[in-house]
Backbone as CSV, one residue per row, in Angstrom:
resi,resn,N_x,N_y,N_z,CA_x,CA_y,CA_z,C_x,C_y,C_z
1,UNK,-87.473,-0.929,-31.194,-86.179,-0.385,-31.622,-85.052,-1.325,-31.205
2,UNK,-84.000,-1.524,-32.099,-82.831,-2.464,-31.621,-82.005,-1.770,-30.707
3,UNK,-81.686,-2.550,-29.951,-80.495,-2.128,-29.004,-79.042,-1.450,-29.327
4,UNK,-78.849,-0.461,-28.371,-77.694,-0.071,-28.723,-76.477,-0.954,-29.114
5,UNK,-76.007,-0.886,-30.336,-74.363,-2.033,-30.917,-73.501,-2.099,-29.410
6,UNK,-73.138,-0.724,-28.708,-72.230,-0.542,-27.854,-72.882,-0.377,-26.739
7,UNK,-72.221,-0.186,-25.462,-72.601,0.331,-24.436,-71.880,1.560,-23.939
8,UNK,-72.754,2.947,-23.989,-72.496,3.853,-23.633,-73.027,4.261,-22.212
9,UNK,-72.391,4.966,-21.532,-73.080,5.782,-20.100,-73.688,6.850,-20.736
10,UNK,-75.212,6.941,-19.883,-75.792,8.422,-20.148,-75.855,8.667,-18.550
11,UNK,-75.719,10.008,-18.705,-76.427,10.813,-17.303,-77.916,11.627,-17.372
12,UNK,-78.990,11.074,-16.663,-80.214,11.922,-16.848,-80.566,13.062,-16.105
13,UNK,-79.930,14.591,-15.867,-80.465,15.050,-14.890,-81.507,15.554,-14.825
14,UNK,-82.624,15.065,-14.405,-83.799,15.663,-14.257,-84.531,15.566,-13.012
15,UNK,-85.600,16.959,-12.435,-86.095,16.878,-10.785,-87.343,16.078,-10.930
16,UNK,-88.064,15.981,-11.886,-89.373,15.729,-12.406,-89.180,14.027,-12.036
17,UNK,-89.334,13.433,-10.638,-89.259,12.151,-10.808,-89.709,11.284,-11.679
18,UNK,-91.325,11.823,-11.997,-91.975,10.999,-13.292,-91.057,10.850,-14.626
19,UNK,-90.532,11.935,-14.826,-90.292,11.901,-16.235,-88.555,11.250,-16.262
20,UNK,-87.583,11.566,-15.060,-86.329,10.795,-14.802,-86.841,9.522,-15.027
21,UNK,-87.771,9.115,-14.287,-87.433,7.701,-14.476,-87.816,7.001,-15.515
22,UNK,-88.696,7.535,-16.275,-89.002,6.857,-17.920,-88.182,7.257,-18.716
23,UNK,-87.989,8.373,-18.342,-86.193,8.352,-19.934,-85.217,7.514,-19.247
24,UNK,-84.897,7.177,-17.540,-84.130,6.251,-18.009,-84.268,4.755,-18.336
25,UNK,-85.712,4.545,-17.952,-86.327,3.249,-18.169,-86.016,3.207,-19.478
26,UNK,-86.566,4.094,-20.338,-86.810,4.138,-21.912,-84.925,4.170,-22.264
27,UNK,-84.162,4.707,-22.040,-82.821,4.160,-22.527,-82.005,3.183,-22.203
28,UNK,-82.614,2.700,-20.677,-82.092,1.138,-20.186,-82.560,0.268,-21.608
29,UNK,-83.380,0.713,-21.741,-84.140,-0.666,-22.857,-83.367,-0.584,-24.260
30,UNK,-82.373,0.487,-24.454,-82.024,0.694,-25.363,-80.458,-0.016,-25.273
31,UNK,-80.487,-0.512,-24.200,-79.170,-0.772,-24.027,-77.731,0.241,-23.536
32,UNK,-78.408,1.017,-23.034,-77.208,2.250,-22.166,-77.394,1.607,-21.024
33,UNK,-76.249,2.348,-20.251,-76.208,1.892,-18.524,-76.643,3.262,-18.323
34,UNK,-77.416,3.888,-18.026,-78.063,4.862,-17.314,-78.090,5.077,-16.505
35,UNK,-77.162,6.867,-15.490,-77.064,7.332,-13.961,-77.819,8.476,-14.325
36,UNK,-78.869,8.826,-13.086,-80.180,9.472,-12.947,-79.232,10.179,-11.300
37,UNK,-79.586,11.796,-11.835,-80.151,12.474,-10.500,-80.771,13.305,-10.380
38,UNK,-81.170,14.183,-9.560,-82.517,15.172,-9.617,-81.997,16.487,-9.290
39,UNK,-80.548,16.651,-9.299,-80.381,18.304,-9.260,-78.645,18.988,-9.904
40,UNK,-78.247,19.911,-10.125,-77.340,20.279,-11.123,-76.089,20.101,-10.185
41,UNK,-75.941,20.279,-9.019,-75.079,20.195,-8.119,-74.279,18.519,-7.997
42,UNK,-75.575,17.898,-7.652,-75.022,16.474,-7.967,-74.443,15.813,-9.031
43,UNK,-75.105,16.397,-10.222,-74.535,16.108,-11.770,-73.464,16.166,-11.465
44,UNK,-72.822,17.663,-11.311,-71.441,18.552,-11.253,-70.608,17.354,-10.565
45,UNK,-70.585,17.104,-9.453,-69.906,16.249,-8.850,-69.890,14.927,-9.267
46,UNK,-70.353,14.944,-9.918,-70.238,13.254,-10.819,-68.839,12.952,-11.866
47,UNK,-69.045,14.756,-11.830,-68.164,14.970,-13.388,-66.598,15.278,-12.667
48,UNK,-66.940,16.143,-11.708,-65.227,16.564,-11.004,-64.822,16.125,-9.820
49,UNK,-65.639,15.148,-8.958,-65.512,14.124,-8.030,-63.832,13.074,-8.110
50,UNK,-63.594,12.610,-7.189,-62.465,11.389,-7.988,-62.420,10.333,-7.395
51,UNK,-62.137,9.420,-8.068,-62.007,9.324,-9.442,-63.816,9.813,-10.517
52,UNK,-63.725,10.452,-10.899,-64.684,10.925,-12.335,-65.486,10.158,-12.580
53,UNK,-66.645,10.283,-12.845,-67.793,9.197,-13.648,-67.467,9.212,-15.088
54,UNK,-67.139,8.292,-15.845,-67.220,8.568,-17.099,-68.438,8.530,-17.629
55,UNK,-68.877,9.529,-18.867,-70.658,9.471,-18.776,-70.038,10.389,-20.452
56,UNK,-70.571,9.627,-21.015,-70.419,9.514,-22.988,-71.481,10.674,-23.396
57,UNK,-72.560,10.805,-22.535,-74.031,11.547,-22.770,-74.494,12.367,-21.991
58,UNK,-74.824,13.493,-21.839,-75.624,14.424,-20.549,-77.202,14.839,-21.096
59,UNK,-77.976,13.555,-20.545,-79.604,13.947,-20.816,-79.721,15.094,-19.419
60,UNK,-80.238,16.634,-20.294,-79.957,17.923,-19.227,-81.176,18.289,-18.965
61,UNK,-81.906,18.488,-17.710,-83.410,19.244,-17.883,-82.584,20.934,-17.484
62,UNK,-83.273,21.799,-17.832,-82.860,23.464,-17.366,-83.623,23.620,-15.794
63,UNK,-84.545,23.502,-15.470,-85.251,23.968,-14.645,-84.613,22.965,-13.377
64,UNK,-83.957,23.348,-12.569,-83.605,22.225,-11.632,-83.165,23.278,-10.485
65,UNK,-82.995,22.420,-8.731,-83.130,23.549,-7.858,-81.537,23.462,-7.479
66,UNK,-81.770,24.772,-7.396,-80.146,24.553,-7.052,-79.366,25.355,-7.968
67,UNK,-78.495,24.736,-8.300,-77.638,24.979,-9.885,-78.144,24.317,-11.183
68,UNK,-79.008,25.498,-11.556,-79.466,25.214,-12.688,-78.696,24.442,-13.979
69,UNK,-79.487,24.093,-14.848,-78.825,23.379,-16.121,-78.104,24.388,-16.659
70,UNK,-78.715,25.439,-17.406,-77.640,26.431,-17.507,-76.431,26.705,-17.229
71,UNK,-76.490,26.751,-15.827,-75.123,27.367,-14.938,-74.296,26.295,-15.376
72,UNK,-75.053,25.049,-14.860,-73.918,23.716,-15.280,-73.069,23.325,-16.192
73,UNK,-74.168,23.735,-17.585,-73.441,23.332,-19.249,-72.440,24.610,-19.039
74,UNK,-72.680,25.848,-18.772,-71.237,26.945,-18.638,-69.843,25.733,-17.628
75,UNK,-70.319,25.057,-16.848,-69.261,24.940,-15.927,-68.648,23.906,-16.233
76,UNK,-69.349,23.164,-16.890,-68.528,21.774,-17.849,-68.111,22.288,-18.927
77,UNK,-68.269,23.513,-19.487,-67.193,23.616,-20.666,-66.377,24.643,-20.221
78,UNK,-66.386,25.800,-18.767,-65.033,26.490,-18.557,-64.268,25.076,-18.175
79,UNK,-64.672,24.096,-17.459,-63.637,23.113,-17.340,-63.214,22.502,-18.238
80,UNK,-63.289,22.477,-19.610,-62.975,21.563,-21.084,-63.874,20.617,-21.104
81,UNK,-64.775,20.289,-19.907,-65.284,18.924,-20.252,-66.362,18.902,-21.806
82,UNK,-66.250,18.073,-22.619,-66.665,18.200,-23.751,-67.754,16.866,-24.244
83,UNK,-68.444,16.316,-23.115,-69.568,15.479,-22.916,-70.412,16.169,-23.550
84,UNK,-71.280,15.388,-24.872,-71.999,15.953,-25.619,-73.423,15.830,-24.565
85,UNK,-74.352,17.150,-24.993,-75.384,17.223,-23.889,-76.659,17.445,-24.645
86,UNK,-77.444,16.790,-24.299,-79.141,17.415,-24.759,-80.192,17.695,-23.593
87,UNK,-80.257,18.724,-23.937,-81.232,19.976,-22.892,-82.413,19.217,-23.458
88,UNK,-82.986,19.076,-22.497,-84.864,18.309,-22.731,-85.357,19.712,-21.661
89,UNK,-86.232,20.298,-22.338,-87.217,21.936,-21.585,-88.349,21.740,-22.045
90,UNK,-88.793,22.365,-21.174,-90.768,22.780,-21.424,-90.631,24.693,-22.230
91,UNK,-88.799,24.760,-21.430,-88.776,26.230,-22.710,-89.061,26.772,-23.553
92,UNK,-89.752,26.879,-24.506,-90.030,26.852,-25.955,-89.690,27.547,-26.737
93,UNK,-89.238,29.294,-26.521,-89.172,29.734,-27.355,-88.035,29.825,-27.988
94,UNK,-87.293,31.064,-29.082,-85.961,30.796,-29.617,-85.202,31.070,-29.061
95,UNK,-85.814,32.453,-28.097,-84.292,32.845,-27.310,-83.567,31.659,-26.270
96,UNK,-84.892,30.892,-25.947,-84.176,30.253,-24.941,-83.439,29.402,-25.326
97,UNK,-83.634,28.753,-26.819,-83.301,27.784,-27.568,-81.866,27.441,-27.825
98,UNK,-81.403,29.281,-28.450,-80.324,29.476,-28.699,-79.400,30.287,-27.380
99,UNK,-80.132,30.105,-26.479,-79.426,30.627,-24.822,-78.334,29.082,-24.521
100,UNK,-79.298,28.055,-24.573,-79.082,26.813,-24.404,-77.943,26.221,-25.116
101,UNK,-77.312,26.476,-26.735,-76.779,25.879,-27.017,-75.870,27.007,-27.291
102,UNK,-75.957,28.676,-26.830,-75.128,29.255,-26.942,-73.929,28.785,-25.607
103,UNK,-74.251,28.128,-24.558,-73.764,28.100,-23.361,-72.962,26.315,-23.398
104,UNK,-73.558,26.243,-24.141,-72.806,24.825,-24.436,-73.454,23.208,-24.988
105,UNK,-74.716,23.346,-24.965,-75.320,22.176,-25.358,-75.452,21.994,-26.745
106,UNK,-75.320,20.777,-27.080,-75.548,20.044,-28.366,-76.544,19.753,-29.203
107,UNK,-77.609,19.773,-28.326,-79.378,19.658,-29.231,-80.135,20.376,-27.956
108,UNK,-81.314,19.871,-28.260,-82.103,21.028,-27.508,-83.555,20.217,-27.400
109,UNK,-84.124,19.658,-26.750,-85.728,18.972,-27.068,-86.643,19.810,-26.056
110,UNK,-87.607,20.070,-26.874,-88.628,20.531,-26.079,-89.400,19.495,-25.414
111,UNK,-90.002,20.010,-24.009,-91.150,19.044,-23.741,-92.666,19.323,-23.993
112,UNK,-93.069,18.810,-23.977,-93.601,17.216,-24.055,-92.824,16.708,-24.942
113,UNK,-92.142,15.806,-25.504,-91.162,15.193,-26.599,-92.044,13.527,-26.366
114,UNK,-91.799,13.290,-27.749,-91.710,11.328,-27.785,-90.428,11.180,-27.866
115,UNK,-90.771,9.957,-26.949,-89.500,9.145,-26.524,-88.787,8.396,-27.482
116,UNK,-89.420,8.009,-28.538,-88.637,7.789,-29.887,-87.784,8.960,-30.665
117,UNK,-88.523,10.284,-30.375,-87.062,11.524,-31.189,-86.210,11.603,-29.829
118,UNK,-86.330,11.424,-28.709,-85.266,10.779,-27.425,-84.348,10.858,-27.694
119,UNK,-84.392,9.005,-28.057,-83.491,7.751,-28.375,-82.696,8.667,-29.442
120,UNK,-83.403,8.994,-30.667,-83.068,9.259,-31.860,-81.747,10.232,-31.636
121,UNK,-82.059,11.501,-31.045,-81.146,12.315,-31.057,-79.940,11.866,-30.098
122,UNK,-80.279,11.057,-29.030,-79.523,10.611,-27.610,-78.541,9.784,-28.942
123,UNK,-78.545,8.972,-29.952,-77.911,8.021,-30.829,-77.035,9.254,-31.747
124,UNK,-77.517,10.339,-32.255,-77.023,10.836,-33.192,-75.863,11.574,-32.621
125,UNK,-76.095,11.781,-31.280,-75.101,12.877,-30.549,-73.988,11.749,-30.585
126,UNK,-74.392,10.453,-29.945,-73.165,9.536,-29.424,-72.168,9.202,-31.021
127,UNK,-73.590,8.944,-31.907,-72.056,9.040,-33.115,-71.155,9.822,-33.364
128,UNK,-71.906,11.057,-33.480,-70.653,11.849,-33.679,-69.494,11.830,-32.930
129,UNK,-69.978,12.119,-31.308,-69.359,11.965,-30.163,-68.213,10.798,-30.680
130,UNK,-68.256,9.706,-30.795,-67.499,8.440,-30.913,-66.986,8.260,-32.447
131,UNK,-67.017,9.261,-33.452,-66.398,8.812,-34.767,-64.706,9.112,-34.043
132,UNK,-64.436,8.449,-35.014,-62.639,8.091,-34.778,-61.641,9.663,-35.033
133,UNK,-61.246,10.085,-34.391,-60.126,11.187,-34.456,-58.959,10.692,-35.060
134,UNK,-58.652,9.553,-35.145,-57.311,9.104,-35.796,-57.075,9.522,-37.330
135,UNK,-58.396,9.676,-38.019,-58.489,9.824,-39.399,-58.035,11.391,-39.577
136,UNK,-58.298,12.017,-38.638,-57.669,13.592,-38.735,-56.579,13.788,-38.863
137,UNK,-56.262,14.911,-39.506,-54.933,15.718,-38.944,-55.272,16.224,-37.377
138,UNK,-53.791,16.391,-36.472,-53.848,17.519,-35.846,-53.747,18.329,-35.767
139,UNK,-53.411,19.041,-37.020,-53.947,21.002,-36.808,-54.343,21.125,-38.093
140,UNK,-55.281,22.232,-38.064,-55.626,22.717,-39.145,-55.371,24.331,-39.032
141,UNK,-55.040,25.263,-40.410,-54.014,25.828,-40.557,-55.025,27.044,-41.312
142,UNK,-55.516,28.625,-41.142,-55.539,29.332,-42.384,-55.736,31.079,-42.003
143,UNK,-55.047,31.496,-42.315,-54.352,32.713,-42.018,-54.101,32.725,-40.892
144,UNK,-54.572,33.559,-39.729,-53.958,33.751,-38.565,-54.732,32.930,-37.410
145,UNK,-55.391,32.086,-38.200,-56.104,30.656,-37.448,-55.474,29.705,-37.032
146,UNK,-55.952,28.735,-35.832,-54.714,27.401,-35.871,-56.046,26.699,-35.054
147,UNK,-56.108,25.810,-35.670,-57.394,24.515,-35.039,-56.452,23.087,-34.518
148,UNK,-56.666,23.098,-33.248,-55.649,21.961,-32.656,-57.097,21.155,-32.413
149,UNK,-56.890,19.492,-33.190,-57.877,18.800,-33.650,-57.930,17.798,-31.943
150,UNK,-56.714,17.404,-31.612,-56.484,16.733,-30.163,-56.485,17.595,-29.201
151,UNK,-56.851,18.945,-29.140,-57.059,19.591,-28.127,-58.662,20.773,-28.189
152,UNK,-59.383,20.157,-28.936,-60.467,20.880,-29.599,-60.266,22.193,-29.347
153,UNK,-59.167,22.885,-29.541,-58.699,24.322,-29.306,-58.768,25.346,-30.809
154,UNK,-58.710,25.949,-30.695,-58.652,26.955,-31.805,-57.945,28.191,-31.088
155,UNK,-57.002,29.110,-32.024,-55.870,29.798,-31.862,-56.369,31.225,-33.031
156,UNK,-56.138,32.237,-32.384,-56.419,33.235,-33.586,-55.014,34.213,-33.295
157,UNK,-54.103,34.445,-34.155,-53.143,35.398,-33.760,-52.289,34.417,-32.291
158,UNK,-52.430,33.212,-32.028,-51.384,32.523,-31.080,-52.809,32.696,-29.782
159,UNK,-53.664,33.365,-30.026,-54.467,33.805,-28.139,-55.550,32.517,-28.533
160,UNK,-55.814,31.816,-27.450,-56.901,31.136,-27.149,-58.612,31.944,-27.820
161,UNK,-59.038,31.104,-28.248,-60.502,31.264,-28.635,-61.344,30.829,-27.818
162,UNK,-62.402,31.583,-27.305,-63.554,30.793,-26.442,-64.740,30.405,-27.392
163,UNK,-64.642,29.284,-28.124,-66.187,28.704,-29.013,-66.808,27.896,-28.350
164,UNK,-67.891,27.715,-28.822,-68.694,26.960,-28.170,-68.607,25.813,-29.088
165,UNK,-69.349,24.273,-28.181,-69.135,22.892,-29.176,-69.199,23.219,-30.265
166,UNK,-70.316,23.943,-30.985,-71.414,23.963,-32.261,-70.322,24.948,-32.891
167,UNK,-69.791,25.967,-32.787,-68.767,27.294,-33.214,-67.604,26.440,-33.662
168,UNK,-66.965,25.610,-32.604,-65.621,24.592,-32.900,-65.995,23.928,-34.084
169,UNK,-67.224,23.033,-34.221,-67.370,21.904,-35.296,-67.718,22.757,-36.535
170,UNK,-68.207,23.979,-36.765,-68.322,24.432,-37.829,-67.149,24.848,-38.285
171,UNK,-66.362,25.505,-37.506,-64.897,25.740,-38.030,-63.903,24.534,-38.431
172,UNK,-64.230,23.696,-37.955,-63.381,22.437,-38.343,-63.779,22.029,-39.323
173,UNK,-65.112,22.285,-39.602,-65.639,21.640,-40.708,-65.064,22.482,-42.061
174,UNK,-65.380,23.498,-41.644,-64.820,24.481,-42.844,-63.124,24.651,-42.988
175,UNK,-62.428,24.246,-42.507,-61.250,23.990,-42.352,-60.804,22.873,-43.187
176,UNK,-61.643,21.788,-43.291,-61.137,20.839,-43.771,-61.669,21.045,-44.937
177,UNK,-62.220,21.451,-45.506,-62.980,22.080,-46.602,-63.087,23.278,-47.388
178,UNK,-61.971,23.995,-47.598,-61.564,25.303,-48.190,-62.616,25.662,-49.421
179,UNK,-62.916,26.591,-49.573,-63.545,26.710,-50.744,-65.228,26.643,-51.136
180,UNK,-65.232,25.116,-50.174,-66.524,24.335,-50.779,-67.829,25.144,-50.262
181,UNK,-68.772,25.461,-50.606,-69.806,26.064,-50.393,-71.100,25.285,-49.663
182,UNK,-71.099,25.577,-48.709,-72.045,24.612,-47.567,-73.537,25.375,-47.395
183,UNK,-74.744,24.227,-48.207,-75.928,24.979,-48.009,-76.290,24.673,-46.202
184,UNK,-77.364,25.934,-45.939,-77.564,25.226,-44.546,-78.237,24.545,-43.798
185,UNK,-79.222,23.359,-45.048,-79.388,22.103,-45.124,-78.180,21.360,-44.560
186,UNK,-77.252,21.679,-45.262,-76.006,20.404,-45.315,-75.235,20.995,-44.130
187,UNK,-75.088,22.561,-43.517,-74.453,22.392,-42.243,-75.385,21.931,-41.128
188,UNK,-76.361,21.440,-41.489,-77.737,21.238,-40.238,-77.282,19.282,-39.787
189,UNK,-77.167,18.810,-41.122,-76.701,17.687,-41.213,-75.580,17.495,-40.525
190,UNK,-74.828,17.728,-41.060,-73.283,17.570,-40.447,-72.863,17.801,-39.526
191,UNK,-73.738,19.698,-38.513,-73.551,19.772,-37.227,-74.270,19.062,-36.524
192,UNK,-75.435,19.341,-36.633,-76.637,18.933,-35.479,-76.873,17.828,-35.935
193,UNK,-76.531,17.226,-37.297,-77.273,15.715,-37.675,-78.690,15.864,-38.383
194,UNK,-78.894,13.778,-38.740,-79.804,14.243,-39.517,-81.779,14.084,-38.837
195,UNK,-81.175,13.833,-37.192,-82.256,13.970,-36.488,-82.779,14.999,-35.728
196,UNK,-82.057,16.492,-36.047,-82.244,17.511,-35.576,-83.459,17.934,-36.465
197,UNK,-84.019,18.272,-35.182,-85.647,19.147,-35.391,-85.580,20.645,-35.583
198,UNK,-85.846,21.504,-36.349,-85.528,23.051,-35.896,-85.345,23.417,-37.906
199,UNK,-85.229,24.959,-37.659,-84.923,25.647,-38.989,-83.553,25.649,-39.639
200,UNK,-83.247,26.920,-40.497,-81.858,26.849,-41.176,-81.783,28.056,-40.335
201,UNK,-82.364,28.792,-39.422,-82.234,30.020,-38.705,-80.644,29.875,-37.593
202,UNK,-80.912,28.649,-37.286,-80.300,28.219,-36.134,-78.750,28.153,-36.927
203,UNK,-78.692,28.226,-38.035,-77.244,27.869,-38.695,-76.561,29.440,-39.351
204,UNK,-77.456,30.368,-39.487,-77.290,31.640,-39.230,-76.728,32.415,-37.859
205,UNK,-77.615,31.888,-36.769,-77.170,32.948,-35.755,-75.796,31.931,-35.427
206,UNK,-75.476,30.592,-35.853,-74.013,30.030,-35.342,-73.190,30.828,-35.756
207,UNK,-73.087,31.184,-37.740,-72.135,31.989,-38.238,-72.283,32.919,-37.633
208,UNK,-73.118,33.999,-36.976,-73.009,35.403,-37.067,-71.805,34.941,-35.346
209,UNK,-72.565,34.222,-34.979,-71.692,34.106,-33.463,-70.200,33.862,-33.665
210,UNK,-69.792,32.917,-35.054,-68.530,32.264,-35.414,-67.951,33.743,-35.733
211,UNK,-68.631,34.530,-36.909,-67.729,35.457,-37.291,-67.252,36.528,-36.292
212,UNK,-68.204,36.632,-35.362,-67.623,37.945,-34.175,-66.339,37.545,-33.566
213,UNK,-66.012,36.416,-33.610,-65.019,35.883,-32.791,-63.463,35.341,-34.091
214,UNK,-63.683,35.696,-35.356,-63.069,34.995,-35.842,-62.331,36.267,-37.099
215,UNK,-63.379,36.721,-36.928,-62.733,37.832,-38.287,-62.500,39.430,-37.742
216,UNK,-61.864,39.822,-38.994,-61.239,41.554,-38.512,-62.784,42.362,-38.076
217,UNK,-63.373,42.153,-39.388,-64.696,42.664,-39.296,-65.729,41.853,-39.485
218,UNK,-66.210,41.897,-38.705,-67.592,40.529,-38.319,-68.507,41.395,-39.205
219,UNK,-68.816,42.602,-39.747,-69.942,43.054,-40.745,-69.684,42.805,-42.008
220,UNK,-67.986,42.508,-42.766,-67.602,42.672,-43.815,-66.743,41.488,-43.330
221,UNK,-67.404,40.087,-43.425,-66.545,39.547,-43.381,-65.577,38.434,-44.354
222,UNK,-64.031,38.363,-44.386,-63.373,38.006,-44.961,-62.975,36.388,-45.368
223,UNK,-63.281,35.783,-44.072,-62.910,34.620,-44.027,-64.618,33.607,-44.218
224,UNK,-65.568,33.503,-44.037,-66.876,33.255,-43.596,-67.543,33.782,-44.923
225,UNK,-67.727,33.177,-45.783,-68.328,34.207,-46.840,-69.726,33.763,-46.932
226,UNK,-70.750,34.397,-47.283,-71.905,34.000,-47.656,-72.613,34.285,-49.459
227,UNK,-72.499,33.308,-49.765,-72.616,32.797,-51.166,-74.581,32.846,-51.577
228,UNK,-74.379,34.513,-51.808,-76.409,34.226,-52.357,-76.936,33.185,-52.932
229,UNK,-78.328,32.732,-52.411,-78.789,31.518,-52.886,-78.103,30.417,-52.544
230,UNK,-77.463,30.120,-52.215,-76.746,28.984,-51.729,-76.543,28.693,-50.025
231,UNK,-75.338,29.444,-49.892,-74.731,29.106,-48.862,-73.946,29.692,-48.297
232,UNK,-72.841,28.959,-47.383,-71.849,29.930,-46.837,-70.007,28.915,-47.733
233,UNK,-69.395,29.474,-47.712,-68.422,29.279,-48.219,-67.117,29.576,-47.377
234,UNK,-65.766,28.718,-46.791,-64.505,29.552,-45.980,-63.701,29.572,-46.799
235,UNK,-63.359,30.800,-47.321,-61.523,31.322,-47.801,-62.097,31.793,-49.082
């Protein structure tokens, strides 16, 4: 595989010495500068320490002693921090799946994983992560909504919204896009990318999560439409 164009920081937290040190062996080679530690506490302090680690990537294991991965991805996003993260688990099933990225993470790999869908997803997160904000507007605007694009905030009625990464980017997406009818092929793409592993299930329980938080009536809802056979559609 060619080397990364750029040089990004990843953070690996994982307790499993075997397996820390080949993902970060395996992304040194990729051309990241790679910081490795073995528990959620230390992560934490990497991030709110000072001066700050800057770290572009959070490779996350869940199972760790201490302050779990879990607890952690909650505590980097009550703080705003908005470091895109991939949970690597031996977890498997859905609840835990969607526990994981209900709380704040960005992808999700099960273990045993090859180290080539790794790399793959560790690359797809950083693009997005790093496309240019300049090309945006800063707000986006529709009924009693307000999406502040430089403050990844969202506004309903003037009160703060609590979304999660995946909740924010679908609304932005549909924001910039009035009308257009999104199969959920094409929101799988666009959110999670086109190296995400998983169903169109996962793009269901996002809306049902988006609409509780966004509309009058999350059963009948107004803004969020769902277009039979197709897709979902905003406005």
């Amino acid at each position: 595989m060619p080397a990364a164009v750029a040089t990004s920081r990843l953070l690996v937290v994982e307790d499993d010495d075997s397996i820390r040190e080949t993902v970060g062996e395996v992304l040194r080679a990729e051309g990241y500068d790679v910081l490795t530690c073995g528990d959620g506490a230390e992560a934490l302090n990497l991030f709110t320490s000072e001066p700050a680690q800057q770290v572009d990537l959070l490779v996350l294991d869940l199972m760790l002693p201490g302050l779990g991965g879990l607890d952690l991805c909650r505590e980097l996003r009550r703080i705003n921090n908005n470091t895109p993260i991939l949970v690597i688990s031996a977890r498997d099933s859905e609840t835990d799946r969607v526990l994981g990225l209900e709380v704040g993470a960005d992808d999700y790999l099960v273990k045993p994983f090859g180290l080539r869908e790794l790399v793959a997803r560790c690359r797809a997160l950083l693009r997005r992560a790093q496309q240019d904000p300049s090309v945006l507007p800063e707000i986006y605007s529709h009924a009693n909504l307000c999406l502040y694009v430089n403050e990844c905030r969202v506004t309903r009625d003037g009160n703060d919204l609590n979304l999660s990464p995946k909740e924010y980017k679908i609304l932005e997406l549909f924001l910039q896009h009035p009308k257009r009818v999104w199969s959920r092929d094409q929101l799988l793409e666009k959110i999670w990318g086109i190296d995400f592993v998983g169903d169109t299930k996962t793009v269901d329980v996002h809306i049902r999560w988006l609409r509780e938080k966004i509309e009058e009536q999350p059963s009948s809802p107004e803004l969020i439409r769902t277009v039979r056979g197709f897709g979902y559609r905003f406005g």
